[in-house]
C-alpha positions as CSV (number, residue, x, y, z in Angstrom):
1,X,114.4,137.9,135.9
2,X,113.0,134.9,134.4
3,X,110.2,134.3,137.0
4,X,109.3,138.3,136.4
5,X,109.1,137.5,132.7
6,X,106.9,134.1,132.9
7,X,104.4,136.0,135.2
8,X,104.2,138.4,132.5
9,X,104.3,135.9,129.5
10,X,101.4,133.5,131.6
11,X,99.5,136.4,132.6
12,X,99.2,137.6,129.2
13,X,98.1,134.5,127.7
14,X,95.6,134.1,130.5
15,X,93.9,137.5,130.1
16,X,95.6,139.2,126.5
17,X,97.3,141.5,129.1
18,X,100.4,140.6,131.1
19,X,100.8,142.3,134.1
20,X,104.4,141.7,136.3
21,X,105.0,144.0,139.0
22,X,108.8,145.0,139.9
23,X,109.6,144.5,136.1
24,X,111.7,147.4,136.7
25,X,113.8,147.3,139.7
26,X,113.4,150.3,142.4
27,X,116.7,151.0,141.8
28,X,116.7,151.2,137.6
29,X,112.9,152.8,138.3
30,X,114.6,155.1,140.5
31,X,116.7,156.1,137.9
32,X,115.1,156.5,134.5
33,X,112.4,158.6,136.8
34,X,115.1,161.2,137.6
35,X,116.9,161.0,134.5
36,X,112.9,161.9,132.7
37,X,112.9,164.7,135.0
38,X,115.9,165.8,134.1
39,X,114.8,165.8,130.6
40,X,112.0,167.7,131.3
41,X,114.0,170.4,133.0
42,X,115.9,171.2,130.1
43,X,112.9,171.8,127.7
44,X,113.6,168.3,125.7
45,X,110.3,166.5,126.0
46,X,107.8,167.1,123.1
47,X,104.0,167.6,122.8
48,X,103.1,163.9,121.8
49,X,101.0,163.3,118.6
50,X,99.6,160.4,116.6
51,X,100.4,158.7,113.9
52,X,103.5,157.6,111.9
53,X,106.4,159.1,111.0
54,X,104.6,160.5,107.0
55,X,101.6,162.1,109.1
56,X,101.8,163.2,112.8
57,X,98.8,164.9,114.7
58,X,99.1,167.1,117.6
59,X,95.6,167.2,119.3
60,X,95.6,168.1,122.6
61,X,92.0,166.7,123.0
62,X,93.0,163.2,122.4
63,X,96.5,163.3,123.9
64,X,98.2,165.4,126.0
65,X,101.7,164.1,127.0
66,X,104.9,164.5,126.6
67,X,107.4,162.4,125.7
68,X,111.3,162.0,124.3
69,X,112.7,158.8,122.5
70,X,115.6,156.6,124.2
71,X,118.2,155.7,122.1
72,X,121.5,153.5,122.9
73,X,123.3,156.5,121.2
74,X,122.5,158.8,123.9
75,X,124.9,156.7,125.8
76,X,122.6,157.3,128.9
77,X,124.3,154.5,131.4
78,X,120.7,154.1,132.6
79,X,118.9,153.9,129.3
80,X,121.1,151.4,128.5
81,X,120.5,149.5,131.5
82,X,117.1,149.6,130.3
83,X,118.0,148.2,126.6
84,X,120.3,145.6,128.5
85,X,116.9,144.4,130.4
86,X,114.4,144.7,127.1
87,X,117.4,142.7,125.2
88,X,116.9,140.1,127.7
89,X,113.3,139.5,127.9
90,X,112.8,140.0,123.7
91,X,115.4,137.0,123.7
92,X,113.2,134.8,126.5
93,X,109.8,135.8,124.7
94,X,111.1,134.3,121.2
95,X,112.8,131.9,122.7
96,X,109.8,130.3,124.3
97,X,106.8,131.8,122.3
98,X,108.5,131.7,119.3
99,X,107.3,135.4,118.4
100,X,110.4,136.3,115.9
101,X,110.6,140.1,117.2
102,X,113.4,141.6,115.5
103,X,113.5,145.4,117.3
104,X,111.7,147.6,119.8
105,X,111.0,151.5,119.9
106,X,110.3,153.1,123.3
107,X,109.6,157.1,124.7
108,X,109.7,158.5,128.1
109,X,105.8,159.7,128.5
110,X,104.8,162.5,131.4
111,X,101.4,163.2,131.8
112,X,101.2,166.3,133.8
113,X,98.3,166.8,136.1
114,X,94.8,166.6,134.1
115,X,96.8,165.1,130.7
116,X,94.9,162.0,129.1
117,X,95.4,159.8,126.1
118,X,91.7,159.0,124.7
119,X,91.1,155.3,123.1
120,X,93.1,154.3,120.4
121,X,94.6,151.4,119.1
122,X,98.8,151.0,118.7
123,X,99.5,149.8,115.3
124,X,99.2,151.6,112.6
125,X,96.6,150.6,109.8
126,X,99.6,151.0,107.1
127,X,102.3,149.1,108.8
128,X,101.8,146.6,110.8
129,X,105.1,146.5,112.4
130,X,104.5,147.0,115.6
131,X,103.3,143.5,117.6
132,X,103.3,143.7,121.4
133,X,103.3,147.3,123.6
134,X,105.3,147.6,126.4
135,X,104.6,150.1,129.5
136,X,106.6,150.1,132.2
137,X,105.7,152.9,135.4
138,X,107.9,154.7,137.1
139,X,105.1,156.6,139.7
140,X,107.0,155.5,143.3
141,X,104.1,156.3,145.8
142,X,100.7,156.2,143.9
143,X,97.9,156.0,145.3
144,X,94.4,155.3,144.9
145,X,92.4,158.7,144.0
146,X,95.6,159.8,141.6
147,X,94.0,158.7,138.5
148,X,96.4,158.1,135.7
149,X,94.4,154.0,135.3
150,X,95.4,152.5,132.1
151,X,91.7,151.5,130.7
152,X,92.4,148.3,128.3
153,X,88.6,147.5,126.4
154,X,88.2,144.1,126.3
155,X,85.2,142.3,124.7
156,X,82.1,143.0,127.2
157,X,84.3,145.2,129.5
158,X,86.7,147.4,130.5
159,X,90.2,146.5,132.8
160,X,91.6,149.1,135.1
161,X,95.6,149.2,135.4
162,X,97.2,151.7,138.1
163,X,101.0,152.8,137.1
164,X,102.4,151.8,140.0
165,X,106.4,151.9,140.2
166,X,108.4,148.8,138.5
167,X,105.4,147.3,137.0
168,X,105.0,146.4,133.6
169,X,102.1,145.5,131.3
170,X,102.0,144.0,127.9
171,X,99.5,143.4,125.2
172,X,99.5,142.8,121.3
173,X,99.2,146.0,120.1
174,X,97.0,145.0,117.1
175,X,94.3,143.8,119.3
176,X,93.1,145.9,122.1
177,X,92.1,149.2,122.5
178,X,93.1,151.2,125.5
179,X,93.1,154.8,126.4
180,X,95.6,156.7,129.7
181,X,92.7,158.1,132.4
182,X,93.0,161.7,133.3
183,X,96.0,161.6,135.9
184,X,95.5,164.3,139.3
185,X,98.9,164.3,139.3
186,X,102.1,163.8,136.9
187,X,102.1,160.1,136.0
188,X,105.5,159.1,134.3
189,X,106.1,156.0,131.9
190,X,108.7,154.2,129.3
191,X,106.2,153.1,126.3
192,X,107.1,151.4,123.3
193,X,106.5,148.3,121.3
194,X,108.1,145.7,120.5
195,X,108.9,144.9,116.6
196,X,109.5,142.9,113.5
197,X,110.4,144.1,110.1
C-alpha cells in the first residue's frame, strides 16, 4: 500500500488534490458497496444535512444524499477492514508529512439518480478540526455520461473528478471548495475527514 499512498501524498502536493486509483481494493470496494446497500435496504441511511453537531440543516436544494456513519462498534468485519486501512495510511501521512492527525470521521453517502451536493467548503468556521477530506468511490462500472463528477474550484478553474471504483481523492478541507455534480444514476461513496483535536 505504500506506493498507493505516495501517489496520493505526491499528487496532492503537486495539485492540492491527491488522486490514487485502487486505494480501495475491488475486493474491500466490493464489499462496503453491498454492505451500503444493505443499509439502504433496511431504512438506515439519513437525509444528509449541513453543519455541525449544535446546528444541522436539511435542504434538499443544496444536498440531497444520504448517508449513515461507520463506527468500529458496529463490528462490521468490512468496516473494520476499512478502519484497519485508514489506520495505516493516517500513520504513513504523519509519519512522513509530519501532519499530527489524531482521529478521522467518515459516512457512507448515496446519491440517488438526480441528487447533488452544491459548493461548499468542509470545515466548519467554529471548529477547525477537521484538516484533510477523504472520498473514496465505490461506483464499479461508471461511465462517461453518468455524471456524479466531483467539481474541486481551484484558483482560475474548476477540476473534474469521476467516482470511479477504488479510487480515492484527498484535499485539505480548509482550503478548497468543491461541490458533488448531479449523478444520472446512484453514485455511492465513504467520506470523511481526517482530524486533530
Amino acid at each position: 500500500m505504500q506506493t498507493v499512498f505516495n501517489t496520493l501524498i505526491d499528487s496532492f502536493i503537486d495539485n492540492k488534490v491527491g488522486i490514487a486509483e485502487n486505494f480501495l481494493s475491488g475486493p474491500l470496494a466490493s464489499n462496503l458497496k453491498d454492505n451500503l446497500f444493505a443499509l439502504f435496504s433496511q431504512n438506515l441511511l439519513l437525509s444528509a444535512g449541513t453543519g455541525n453537531d449544535t446546528l444541522v440543516v436539511h435542504d434538499k436544494l443544496y444536498r440531497s444524499d444520504m448517508i449513515y456513519w461507520l463506527d468500529r462498534k458496529h463490528n462490521n468485519p468490512h468496516e473494520n477492514d476499512f478502519f484497519d486501512l485508514m489506520d495505516s495510511f493516517v500513520l504513513y501521512l504523519n509519519s512522513t508529512c509530519y501532519t499530527g492527525i489524531t482521529g478521522y470521521e467518515f459516512h457512507y453517502a448515496l446519491y440517488p439518480t438526480g441528487s447533488f451536493y452544491k459548493k461548499h467548503l468542509d470545515q466548519f468556521r467554529n471548529n477547525p478540526s477537521r484538516q484533510y477530506s477523504m472520498i473514496m468511490y465505490l461506483n464499479a462500472e461508471w461511465a462517461e455520461g453518468d455524471g456524479g463528477e466531483l467539481c474541486i474550484h481551484h484558483a482560475g478553474h474548476t477540476q473534474n473528478i469521476t467516482p470511479v471504483n477504488g479510487k480515492s481523492v484527498f484535499f485539505k478541507s480548509s482550503e478548497l471548495e468543491h461541490e458533488v455534480l448531479p449523478t444520472h444514476k446512484p453514485r455511492l461513496s465513504i467520506t470523511g475527514w481526517l482530524k486533530v483535536n
